[in-house]
C-alpha positions in Angstrom: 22.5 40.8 -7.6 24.9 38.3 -6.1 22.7 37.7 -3.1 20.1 36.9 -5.7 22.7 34.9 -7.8 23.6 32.8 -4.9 19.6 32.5 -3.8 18.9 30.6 -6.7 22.2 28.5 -6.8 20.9 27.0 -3.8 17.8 26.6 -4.3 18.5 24.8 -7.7 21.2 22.8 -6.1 18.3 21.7 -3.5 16.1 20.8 -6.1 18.9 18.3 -7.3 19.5 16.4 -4.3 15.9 16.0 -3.8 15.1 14.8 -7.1 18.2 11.9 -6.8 16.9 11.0 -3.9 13.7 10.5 -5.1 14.9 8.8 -8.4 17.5 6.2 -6.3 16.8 2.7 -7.0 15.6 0.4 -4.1 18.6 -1.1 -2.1 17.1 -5.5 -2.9 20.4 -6.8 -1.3 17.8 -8.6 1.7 15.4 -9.2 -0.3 17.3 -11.0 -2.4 19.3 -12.8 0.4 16.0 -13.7 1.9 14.7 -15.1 -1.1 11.2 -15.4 0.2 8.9 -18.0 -1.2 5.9 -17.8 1.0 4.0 -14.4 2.3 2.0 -14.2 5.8 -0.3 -11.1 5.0 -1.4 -9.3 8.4 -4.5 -7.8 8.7 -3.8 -4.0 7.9 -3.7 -1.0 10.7 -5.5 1.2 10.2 -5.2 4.9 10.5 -8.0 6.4 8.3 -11.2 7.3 9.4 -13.1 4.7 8.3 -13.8 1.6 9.8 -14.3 -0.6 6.9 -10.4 -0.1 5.3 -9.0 -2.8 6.8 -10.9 -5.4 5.6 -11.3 -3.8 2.3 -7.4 -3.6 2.1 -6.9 -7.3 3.5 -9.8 -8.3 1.2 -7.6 -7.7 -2.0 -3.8 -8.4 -1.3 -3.5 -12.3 -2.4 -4.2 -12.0 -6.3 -0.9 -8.7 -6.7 1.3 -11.2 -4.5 0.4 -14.6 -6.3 0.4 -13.0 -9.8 4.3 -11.7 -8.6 5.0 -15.3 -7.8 4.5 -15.7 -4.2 2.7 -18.2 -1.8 0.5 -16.2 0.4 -1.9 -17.5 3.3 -4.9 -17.5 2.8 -6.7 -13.9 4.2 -9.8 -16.0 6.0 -7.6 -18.8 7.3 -4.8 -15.5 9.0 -8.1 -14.2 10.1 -9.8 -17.1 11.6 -6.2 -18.3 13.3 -6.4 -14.8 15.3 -9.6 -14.9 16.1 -9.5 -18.3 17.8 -6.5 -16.9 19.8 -8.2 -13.8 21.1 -7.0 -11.2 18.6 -9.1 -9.4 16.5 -7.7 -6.0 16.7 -5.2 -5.4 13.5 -2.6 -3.3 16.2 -2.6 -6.0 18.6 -1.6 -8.5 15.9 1.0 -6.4 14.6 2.7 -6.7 18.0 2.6 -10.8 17.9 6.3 -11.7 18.1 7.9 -13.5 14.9 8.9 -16.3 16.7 4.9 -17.1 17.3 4.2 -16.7 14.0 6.8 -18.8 13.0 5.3 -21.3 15.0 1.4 -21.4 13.7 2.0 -20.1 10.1 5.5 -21.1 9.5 5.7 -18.0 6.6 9.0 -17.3 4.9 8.0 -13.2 5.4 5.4 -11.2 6.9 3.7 -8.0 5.1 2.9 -5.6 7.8 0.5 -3.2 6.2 -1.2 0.3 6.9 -4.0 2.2 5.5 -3.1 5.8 6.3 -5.9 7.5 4.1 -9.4 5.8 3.1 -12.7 7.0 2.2 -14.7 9.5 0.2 -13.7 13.5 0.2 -15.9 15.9 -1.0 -13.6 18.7 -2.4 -15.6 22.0 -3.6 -16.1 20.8 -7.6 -15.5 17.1 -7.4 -15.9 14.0 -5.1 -12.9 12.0 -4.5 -12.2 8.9 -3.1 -8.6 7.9 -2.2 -7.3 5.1 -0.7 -3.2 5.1 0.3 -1.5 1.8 1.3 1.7 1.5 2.9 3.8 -1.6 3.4 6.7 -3.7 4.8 8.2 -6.9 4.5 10.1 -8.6 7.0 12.5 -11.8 6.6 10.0 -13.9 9.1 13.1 -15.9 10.5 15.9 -12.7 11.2 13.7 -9.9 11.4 15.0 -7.9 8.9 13.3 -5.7 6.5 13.5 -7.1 2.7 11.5 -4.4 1.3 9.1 -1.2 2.2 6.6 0.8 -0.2 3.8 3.2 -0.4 0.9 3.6 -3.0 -2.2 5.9 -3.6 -4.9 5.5 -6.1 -7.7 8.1 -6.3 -11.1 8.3 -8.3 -9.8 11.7 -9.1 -7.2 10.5 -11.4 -9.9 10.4 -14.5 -12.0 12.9 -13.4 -12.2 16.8 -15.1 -12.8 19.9 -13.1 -13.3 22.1 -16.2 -17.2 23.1 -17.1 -20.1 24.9 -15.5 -19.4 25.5 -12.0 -22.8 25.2 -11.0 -23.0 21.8 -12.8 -19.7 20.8 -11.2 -20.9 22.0 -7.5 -24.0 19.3 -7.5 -22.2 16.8 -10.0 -19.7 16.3 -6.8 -22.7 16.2 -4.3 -24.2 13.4 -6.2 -20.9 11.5 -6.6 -20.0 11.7 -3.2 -23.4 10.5 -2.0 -23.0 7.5 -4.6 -19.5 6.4 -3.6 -19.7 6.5 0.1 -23.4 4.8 -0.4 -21.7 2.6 -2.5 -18.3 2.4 -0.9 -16.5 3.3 -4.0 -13.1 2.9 -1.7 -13.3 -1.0 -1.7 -12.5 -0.6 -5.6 -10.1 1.9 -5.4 -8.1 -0.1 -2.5 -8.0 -2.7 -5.3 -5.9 0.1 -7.7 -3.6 0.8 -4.7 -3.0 -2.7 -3.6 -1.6 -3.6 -6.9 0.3 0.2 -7.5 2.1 -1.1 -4.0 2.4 -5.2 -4.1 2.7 -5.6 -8.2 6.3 -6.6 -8.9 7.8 -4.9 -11.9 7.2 -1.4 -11.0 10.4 1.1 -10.0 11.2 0.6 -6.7 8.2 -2.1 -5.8 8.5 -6.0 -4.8 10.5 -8.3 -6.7 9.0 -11.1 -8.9 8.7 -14.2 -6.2 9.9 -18.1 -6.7 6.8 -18.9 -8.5 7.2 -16.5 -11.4 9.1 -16.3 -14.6 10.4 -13.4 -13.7 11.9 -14.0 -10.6 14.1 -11.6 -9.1 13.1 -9.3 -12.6 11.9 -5.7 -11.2 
């Protein structure tokens, strides 16, 4: 009985320390030291399986980061630059030193992104499509990090399982033919880019220079 007693004791105790480190607020000292005005967006990594994520990802980050109140350069002109100096591969740009980019883009920080999951699952009695994000910001003069994040959006989130099963089984056979025809991703990158570069939300980016807000979580 003790044994047991004890068991659970730990096991509660565990449950604790996970949930208060899951529920401690982000450390902005950086950020707010940095004080960035002016984002340089790199072309995302990616690590999915699809080979469209990137550019869907890159496709939709200005609008979150100039509604938070930043300056961010334009995705075209970042992607044209790197193109004209033989890079075209997302990885290989990630490894351009800050001090070059200082020198052609002149940013105040640079959002390294990665698309660990993209794409269209078909999961017995639905479809889904889920699209996760991750992110860091790094002070483009001192290389330190200001601020890191994650975010997922799925087209499971409104979705029911409960009915006919047989219904269900071909309902998610049609969906997923629709959304990868369709690339239902490209819209759902759109949720997760704003879960993961919105300010306001716990733990996210803070309102930029060019915002009301600024410095406001």
């Amino acid at each position: 009985m003790k044994f047991i007693f004890k068991a659970v004791s730990l096991i509660a105790l565990a449950s604790l320390a996970t949930g208060c480190a899951v529920n401690q607020p982000y450390d902005y000292t950086a950020f707010k030291e940095s004080n960035p005005a002016s984002i340089l967006v790199l072309p995302p990594a990616n690590q999915s399986l699809d080979v469209l994520a990137s550019d869907s990802v890159f496709a939709q980050v200005t609008r979150p980061l100039a509604e938070s109140g930043y300056y961010v350069f334009p995705v075209g002109l970042v992607n044209e630059t790197f193109k004209a100096n033989g890079l075209t591969e997302p990885d290989d740009i990630h490894q351009v030193n800050l001090a070059k980019l200082n020198e052609i883009f002149g940013p105040d920080a640079v959002l390294y992104l990665t698309v660990t999951d993209y794409g269209t699952q078909y999961q017995v009695v639905q479809s889904d499509s889920r699209v996760t994000v991750e992110g860091k910001l790094i002070d483009a003069k001192t290389g330190r990090q200001l601020w890191s994040g994650s975010a997922t959006a799925s087209s499971a989130e409104q979705s029911s399982s409960s009915g006919n099963l047989f219904v269900l089984l071909i309902t998610a056979v049609i969906e997923q033919v629709i959304n990868t025809s369709t690339n239902r991703s490209h819209s759902i990158a759109q949720i997760s880019n704003h879960r993961l570069l919105s300010a306001g939300v716990p733990n996210g980016i803070l309102h930029g220079p060019r915002s009301a807000q600024h410095w406001k979580k």
